[in-house]
C-alpha positions in Angstrom: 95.7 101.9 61.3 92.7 102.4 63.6 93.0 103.2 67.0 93.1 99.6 69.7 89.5 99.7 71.0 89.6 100.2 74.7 90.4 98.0 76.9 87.9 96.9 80.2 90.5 96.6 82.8 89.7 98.1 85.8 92.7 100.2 87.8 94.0 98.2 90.7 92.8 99.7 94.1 95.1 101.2 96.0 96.2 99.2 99.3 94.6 102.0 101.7 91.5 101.6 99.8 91.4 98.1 100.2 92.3 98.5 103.7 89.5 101.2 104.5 87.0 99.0 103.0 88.2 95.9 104.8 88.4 97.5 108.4 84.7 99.5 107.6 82.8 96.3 106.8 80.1 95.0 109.0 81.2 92.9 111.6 79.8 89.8 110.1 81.8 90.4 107.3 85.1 90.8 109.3 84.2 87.8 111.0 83.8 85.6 107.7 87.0 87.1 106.4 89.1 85.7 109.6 87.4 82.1 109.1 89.0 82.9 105.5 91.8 83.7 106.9 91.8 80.5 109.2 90.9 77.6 106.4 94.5 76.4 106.1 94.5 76.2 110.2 91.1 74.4 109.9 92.8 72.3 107.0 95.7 71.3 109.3 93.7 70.9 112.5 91.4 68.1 111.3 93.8 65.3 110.7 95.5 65.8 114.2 92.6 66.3 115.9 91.9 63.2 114.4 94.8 61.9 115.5 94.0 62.9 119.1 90.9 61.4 119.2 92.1 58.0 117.8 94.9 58.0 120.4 92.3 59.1 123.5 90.0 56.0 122.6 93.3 54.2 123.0 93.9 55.3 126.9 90.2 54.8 127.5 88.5 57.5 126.8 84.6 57.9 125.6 83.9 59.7 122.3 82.5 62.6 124.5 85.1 62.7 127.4 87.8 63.1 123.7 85.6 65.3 122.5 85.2 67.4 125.7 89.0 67.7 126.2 89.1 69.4 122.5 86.4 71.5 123.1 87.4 73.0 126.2 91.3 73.1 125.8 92.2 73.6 122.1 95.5 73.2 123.2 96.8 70.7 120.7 100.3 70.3 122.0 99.4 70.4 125.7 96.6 67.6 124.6 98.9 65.3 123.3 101.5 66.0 125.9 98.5 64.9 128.5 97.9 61.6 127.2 101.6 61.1 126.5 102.3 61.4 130.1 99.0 59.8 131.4 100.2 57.0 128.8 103.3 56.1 131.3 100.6 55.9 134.2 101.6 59.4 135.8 99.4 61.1 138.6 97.6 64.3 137.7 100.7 66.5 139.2 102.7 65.4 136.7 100.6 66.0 133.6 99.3 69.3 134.8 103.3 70.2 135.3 104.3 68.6 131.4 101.5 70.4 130.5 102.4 74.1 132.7 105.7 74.3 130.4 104.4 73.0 127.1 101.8 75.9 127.4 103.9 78.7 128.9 104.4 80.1 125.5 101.1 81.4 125.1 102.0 84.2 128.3 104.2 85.3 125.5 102.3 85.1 123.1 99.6 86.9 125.1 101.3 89.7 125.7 102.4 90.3 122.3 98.5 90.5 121.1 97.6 92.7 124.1 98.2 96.3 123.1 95.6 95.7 120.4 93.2 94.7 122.7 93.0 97.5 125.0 89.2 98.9 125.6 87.3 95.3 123.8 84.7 93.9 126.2 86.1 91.0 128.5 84.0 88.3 127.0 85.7 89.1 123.5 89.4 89.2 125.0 88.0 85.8 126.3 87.0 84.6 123.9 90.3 85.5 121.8 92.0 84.0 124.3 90.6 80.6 124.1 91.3 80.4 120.7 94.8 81.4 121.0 97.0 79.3 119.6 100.3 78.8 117.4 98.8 79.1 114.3 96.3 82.0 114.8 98.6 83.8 116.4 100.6 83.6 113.4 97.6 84.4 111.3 96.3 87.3 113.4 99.8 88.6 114.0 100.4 88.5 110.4 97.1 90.2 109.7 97.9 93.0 112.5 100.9 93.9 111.0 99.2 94.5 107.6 96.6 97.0 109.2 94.1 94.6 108.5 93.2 92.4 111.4 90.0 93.6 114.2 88.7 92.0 116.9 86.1 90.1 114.5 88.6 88.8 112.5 90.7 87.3 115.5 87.7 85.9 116.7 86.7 84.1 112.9 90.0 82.9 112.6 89.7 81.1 116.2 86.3 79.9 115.5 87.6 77.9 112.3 90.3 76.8 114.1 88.5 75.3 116.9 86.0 73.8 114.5 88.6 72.4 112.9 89.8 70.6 116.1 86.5 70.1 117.1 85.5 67.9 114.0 88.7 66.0 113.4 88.6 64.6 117.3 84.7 64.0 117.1 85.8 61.9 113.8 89.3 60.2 115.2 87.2 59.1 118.2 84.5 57.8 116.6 86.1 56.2 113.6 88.6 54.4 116.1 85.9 51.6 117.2 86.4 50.7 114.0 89.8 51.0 112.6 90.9 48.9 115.7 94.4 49.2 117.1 95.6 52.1 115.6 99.1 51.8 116.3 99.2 49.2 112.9 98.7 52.8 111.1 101.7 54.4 112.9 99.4 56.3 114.6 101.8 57.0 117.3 104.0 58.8 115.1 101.2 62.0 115.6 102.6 63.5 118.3 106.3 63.2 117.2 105.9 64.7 114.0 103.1 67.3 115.3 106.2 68.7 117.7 108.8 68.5 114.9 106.4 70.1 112.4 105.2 73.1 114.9 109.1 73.0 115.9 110.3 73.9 111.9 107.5 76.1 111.3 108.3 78.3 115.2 111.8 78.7 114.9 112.8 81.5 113.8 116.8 81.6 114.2 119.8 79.7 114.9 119.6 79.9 119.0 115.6 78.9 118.7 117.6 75.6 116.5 120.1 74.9 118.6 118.1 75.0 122.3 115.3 72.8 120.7 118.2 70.2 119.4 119.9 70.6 123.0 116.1 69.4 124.4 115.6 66.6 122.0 119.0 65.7 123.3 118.4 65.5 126.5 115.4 64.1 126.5 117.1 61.4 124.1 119.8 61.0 127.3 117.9 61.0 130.2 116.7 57.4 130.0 120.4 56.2 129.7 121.1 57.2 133.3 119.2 54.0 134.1 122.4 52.3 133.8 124.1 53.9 136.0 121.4 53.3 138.7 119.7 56.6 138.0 115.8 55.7 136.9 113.8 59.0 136.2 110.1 58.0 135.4 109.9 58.6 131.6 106.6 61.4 132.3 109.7 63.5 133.2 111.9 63.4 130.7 109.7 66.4 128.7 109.7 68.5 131.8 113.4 68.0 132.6 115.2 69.0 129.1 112.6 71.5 128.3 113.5 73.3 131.5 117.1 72.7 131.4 117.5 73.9 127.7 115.1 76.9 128.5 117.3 77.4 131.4 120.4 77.2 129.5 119.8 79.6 126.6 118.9 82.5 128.9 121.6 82.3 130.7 123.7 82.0 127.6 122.0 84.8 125.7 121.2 86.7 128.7 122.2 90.2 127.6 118.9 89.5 124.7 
């Protein structure tokens, strides 16, 4: 019997090769690997971006005034927050305060990503910091933790991110001149599920479960005191049982 001809497969590199190689590459490479590393944000982005910009034609808002608030913000949850509450006819106060809590997160969330920023020019740590949000967060954090992630990276993963924002408002606030009232499509249902998605996907333990169920409670609740006399305008009913279940788990788990 003859000896088996050799075969052409090539050894696997070694993880610290493949690290070395990824964290050596030019910048523009780093950057195209984080929009790589982004395309499932991008992916998710564009149909509730389009969402947002269907419902912002809906309170009145111009294609560019929609487009603006996704372009400057790229705050997803805060955005649909804001028209929620301007949807009950609530001052400015009260949607920059619904808005406040919503977006308090991203302190934390800041902080966590700061020891690996130490020393990057400010426009950079800007510019991360714009494009902070839930999901690359999760990516970059993710990334860090492999060894893997730079400052180039962070940055492509927030620019396909944003993009992805961008583009599904620009086309939600165009396309709804022409689907009409949007509401016929359940629409409406965006926000809901957008919170109850980014509420599964963020919780990572049974206390996280039980003080967003206490919330949705609450806010369930509060518009049942009306019948006892007690009317709370409905633009506070976020505010309220966020706070109160935030409130009440600390104090619970306060030795954590």
């Amino acid at each position: 019997m003859s000896d088996p001809a050799p075969t052409s497969v090539q050894p696997t590199p070694h993880p610290d090769h493949h690290r070395e190689v990824t964290l050596h590459a030019s910048p523009t490479r780093r950057f195209v690997r984080g929009t790589e590393l982004g395309l499932p944000i991008f992916l998710g982005y564009m149909p509730a971006g389009m969402a947002f910009g269907i419902l912002a034609r809906t309170l009145g808002f111009s294609v560019f005034a929609a487009t603006t608030c996704s372009a400057t913000a790229l705050a997803g949850a805060g955005q649909f927050i804001s028209l929620s509450v301007l949807g009950t006819g609530a001052m400015a106060p009260s949607v920059l305060a619904a808005t406040t809590v919503v977006n308090l997160r991203y302190v934390l969330f800041a902080s966590t990503l700061s020891p690996y920023l130490h020393g990057l020019p400010m426009r950079i740590q800007a510019g991360l910091g714009f494009t902070l949000t839930d999901e690359t967060f999760a990516v970059n954090v993710a990334d860090l933790r492999a060894g893997l992630a730079t400052p180039a990276s962070m940055l492509g993963v927030g620019a396909i991110a944003w993009t992805g924002w961008v583009l599904g408002t620009i086309i939600g606030a165009v396309g709804a001149g022409w689907i009409g009232d949007p509401s016929r499509f359940g629409v409406g249902f965006a926000m809901p599920a957008m919170f109850t998605a980014l509420f599964l996907a963020l919780s990572e333990n049974r206390r996280q479960v039980a003080m967003g169920l206490v919330a949705a409670a609450i806010a369930l609740g509060l518009p049942l005191l009306a019948r006892v006399g007690v009317a709370i305008p409905s633009s506070w009913f976020i505010i309220i049982s966020s706070m109160t279940a935030a409130t009440a788990g600390a104090v619970i788990w306060r030795e954590d």
